[in-house]
RODO-2510 file (C-alpha; in nm, 4 decimals, decimal comma):
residues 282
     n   res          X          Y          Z
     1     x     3,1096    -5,1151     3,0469
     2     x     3,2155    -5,3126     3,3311
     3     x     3,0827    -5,6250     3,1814
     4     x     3,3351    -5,5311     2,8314
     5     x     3,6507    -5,4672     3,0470
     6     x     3,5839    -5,8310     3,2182
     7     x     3,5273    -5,9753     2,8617
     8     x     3,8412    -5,8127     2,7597
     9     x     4,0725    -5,8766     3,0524
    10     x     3,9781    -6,2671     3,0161
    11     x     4,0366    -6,2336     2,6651
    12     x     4,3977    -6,1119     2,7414
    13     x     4,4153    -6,3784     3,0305
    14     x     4,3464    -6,6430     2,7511
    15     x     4,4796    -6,5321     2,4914
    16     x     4,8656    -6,4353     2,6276
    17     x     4,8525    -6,5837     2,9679
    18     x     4,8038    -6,2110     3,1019
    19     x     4,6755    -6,1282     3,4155
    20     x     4,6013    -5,7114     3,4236
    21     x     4,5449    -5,5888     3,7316
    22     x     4,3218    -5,2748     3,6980
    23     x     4,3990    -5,1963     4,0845
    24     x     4,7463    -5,1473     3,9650
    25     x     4,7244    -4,9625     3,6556
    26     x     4,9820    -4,6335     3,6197
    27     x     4,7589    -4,3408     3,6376
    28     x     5,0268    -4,1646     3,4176
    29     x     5,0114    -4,4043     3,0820
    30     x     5,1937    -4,2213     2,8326
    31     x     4,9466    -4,4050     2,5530
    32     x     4,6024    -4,4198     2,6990
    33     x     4,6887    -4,0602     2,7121
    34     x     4,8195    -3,9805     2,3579
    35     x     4,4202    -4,1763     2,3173
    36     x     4,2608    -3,8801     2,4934
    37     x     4,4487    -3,6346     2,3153
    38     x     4,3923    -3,7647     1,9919
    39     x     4,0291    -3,8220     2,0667
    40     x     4,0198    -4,1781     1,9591
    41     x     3,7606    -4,2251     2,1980
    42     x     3,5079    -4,4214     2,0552
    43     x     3,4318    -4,7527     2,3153
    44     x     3,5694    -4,4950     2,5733
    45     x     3,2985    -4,5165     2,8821
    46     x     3,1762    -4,0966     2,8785
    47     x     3,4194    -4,0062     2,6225
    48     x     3,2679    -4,1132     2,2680
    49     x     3,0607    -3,8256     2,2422
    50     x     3,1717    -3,5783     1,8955
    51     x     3,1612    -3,2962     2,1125
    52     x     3,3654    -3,4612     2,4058
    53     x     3,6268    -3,5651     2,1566
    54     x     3,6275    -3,1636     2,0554
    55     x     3,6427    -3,1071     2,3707
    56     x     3,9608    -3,3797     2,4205
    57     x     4,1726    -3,2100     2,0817
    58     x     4,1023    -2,7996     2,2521
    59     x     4,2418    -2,9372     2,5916
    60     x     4,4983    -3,2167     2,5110
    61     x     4,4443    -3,3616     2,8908
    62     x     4,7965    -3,5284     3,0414
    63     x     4,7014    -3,6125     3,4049
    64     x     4,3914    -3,7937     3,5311
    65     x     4,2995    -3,5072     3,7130
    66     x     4,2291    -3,3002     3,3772
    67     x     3,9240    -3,6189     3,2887
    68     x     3,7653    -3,5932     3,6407
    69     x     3,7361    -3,2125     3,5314
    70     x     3,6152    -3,2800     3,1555
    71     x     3,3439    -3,5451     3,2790
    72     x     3,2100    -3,2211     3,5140
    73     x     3,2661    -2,9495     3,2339
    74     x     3,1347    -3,1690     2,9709
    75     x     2,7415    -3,0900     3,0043
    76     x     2,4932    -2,8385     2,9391
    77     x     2,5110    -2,5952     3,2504
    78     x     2,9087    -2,5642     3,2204
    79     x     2,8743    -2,5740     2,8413
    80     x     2,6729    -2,3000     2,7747
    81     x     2,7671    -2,0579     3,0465
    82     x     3,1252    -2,0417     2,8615
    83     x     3,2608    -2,2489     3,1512
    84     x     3,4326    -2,5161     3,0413
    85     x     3,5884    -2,2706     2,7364
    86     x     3,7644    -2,0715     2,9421
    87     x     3,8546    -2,3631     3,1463
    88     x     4,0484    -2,4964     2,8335
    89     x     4,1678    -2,1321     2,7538
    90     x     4,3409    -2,1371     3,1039
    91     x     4,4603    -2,4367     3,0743
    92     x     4,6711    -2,3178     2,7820
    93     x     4,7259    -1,9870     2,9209
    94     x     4,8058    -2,0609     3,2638
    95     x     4,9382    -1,6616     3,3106
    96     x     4,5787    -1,5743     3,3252
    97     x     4,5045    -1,7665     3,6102
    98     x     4,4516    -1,5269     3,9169
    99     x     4,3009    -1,5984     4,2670
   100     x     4,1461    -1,2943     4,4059
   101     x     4,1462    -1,4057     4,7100
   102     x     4,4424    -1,6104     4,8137
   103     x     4,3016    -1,8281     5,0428
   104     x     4,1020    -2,0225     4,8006
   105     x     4,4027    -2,0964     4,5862
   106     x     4,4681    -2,4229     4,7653
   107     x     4,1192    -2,5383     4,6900
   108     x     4,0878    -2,3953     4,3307
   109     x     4,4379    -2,4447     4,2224
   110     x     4,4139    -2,8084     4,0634
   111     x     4,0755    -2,6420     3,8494
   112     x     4,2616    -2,2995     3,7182
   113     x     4,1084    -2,0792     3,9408
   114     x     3,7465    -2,1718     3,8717
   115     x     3,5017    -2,3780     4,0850
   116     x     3,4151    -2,7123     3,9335
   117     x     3,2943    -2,9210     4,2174
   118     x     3,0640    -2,8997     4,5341
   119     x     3,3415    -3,0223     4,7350
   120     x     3,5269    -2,7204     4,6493
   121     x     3,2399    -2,5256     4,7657
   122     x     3,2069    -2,7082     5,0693
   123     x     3,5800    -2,6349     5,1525
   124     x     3,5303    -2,2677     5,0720
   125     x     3,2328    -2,2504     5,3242
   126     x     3,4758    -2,4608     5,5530
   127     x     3,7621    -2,2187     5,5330
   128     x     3,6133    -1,8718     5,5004
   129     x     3,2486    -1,8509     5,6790
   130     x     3,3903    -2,1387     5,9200
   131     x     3,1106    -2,3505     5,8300
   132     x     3,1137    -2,7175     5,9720
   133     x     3,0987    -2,9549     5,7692
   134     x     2,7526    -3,0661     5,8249
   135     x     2,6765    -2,7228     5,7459
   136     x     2,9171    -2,7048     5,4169
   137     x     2,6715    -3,0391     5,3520
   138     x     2,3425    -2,8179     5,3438
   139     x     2,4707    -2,5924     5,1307
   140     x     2,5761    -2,8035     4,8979
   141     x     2,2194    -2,9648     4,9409
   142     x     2,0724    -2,6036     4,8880
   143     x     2,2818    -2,5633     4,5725
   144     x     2,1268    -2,8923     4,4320
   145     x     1,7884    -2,7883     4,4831
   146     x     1,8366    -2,4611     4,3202
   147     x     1,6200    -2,3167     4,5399
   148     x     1,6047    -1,9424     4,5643
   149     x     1,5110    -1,8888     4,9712
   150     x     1,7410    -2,1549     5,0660
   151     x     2,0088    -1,9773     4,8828
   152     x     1,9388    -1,6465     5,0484
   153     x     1,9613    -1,7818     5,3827
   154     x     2,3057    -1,9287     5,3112
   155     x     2,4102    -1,6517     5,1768
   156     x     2,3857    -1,4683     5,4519
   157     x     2,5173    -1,7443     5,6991
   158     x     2,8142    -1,7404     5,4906
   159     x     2,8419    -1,3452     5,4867
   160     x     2,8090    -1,3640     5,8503
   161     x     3,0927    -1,6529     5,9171
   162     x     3,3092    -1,4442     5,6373
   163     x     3,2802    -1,1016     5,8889
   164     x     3,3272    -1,3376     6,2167
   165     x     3,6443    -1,5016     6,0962
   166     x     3,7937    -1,1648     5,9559
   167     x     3,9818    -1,2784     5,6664
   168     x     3,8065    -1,1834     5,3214
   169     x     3,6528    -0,8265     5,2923
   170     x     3,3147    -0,8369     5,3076
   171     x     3,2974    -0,7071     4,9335
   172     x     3,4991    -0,9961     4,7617
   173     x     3,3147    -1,2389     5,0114
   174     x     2,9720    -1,1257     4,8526
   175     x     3,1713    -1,1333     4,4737
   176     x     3,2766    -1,5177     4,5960
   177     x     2,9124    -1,5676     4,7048
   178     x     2,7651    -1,4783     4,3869
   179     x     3,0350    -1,7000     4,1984
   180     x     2,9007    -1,9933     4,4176
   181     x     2,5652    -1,9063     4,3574
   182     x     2,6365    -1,9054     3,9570
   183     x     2,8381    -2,2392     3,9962
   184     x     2,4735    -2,4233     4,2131
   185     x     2,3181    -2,3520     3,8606
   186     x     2,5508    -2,6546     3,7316
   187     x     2,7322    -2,7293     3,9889
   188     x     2,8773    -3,1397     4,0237
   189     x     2,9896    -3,3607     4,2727
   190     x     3,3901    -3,4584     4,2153
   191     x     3,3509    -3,7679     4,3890
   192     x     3,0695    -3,9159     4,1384
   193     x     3,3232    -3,7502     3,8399
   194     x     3,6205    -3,9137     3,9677
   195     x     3,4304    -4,2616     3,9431
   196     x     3,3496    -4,2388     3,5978
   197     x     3,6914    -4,0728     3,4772
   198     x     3,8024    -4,4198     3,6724
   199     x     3,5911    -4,6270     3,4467
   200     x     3,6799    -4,4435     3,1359
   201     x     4,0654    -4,4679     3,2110
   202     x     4,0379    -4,8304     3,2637
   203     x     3,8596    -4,8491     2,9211
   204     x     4,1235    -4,6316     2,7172
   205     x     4,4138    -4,8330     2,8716
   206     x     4,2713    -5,1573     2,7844
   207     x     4,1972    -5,0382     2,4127
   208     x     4,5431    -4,8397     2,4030
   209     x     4,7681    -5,1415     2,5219
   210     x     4,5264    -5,4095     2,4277
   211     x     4,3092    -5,3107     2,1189
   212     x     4,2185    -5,6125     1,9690
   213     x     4,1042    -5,7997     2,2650
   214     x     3,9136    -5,4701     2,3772
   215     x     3,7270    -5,4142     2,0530
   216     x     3,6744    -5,7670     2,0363
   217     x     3,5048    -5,7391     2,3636
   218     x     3,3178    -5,4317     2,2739
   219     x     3,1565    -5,5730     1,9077
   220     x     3,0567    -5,8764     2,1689
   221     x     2,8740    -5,6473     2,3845
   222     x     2,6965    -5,4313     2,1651
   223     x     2,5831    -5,7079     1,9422
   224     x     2,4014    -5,9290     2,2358
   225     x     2,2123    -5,6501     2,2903
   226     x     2,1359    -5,5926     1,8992
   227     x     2,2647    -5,2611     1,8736
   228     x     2,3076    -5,3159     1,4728
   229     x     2,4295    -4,9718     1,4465
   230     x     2,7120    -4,9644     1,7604
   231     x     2,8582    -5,2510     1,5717
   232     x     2,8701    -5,1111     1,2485
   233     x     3,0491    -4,8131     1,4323
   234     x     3,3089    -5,0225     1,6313
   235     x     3,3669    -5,2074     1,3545
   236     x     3,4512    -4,9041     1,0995
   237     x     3,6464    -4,7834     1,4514
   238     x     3,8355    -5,1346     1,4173
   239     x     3,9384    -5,0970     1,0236
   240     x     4,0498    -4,7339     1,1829
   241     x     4,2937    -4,8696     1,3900
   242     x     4,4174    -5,0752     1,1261
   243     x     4,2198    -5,4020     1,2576
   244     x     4,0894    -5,6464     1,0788
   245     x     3,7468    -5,7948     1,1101
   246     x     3,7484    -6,1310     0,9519
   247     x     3,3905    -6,2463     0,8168
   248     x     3,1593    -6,5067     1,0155
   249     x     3,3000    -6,8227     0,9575
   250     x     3,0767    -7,1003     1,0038
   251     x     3,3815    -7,3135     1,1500
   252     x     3,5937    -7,0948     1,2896
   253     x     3,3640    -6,8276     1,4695
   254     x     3,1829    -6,8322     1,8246
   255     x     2,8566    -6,6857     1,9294
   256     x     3,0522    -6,3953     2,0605
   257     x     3,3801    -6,1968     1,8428
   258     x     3,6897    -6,3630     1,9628
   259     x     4,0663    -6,2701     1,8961
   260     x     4,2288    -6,4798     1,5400
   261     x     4,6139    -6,2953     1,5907
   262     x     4,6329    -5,9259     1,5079
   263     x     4,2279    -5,9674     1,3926
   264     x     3,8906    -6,0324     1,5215
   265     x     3,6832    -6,2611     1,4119
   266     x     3,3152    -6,1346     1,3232
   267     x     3,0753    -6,2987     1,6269
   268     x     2,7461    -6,4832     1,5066
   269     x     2,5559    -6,3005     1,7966
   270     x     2,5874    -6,0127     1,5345
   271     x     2,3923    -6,2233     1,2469
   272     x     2,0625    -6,2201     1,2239
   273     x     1,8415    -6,4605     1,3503
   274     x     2,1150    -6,6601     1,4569
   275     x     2,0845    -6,7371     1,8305
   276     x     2,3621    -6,8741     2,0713
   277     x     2,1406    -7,2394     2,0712
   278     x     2,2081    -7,2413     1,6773
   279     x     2,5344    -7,2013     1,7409
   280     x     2,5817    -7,4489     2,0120
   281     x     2,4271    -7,6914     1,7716
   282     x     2,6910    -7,6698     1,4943
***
């Protein structure tokens, strides 16, 4: 993926004397985010999946804050334990959102209430139990391991900082406990989500704002590799768009797909046999 979004940027760069700057790029693009919600996703680094672009049409995401959450709610654990549903449901319903105990609604406010992320854990433990963060850091390493005796013993180092610091009941602390203990079954680490919903922004700007110099880029990558069937895919998603993929072209076409105007020209790296020492020989 990082190898297409270089292809594509220099195609840009050659092609209209372009320079995009991806440390720059608006985190707020009205159309890389009319992409998500349509889920037109397919090239879209973690987003091509048919149940992620489901899962991009329930929610209709309109801040970047909303794909670091569906990269996290978007696998098994979260999936099946009716999770990331009811994450959508609030997300539409926003009245049902409740925090029943107040002083996690800074932490849980940006995720509707319901714990996504080990950090938020780890901030919990921080600002209920008065765990340091060191110790925040082993249970987040207990969660991770899933393992039941190392979960007991935080447990009740977090019932006992809850009780010393006096400001939950000792009843919703043990409710809170066994939420965080649910969460450790699936539980994921923001910072690692945040990099990919990075990488998959990047990739649904460049195809929004740049689409044929992006799927150009794509077709190029998939067919070096010889992924026959990724290229017949981007190339249907092409003809979707409304972009044209001209035929190889013994004169006019590269080893690689390259930009011809509002078209791409079909790459030899996707014919077979044909290898890029042919091709520097014609």
């Amino acid at each position: 993926n990082l190898t297409v979004i270089d292809d594509a940027l220099a195609l840009v760069r050659k092609d209209l004397g372009e320079t995009v700057d991806l440390k720059t790029l608006p985190i707020d693009d009205p159309k890389t985010f009319d992409l998500f919600r349509a889920g037109a996703t397919d090239g879209v680094f973690q987003f091509e999946s048919r149940g992620m672009k489901e899962l991009l049409l329930s929610y209709k995401p309109d801040e970047f804050r909303d794909l670091i959450a569906l990269n996290a709610l978007y696998r098994p654990g979260p999936l099946k334990s009716g999770m990331t549903a009811e994450f959508v449901k609030r997300k539409h319903h926003p009245e049902e959102v409740k925090f029943d105990i107040p002083e996690i609604e800074p932490i849980l406010r940006e995720t509707r209430g319901i714990i996504v992320y080990q950090e938020q854990v780890m901030r919990i433990a921080v600002e209920l139990a008065g765990f340091s963060l060191a110790e925040a850091d082993v249970l987040r390493k207990a969660m991770g391991k899933k393992v039941a005796e190392m979960m007991r013993q935080q447990r009740d180092g977090f019932l006992r900082g809850v009780r010393k610091k006096g400001v939950v009941s000792s009843e919703k602390a043990r409710a809170l406990f066994e939420n965080i203990k649910n969460f450790a079954e699936y539980g994921f680490n923001k910072s690692h989500s945040a990099a990919y919903a990075a990488l998959a922004y990047q990739t649904a700007y460049l195809k929004a704002h740049h689409p044929v110099h992006y799927m150009a880029a794509l077709l190029t990558s998939e067919a070096e590799r010889g992924a026959t069937d990724q290229v017949v895919k981007y190339i249907a998603e092409c003809q979707r768009m409304g972009i044209a993929v001209l035929p190889p072209d013994i004169n006019e076409s590269n080893f690689r797909f390259t930009v011809a105007g509002p078209a791409v020209r079909f790459g030899l790296a996707a014919v077979k046999n044909v290898g890029v020492k042919a091709v520097e020989l014609v």
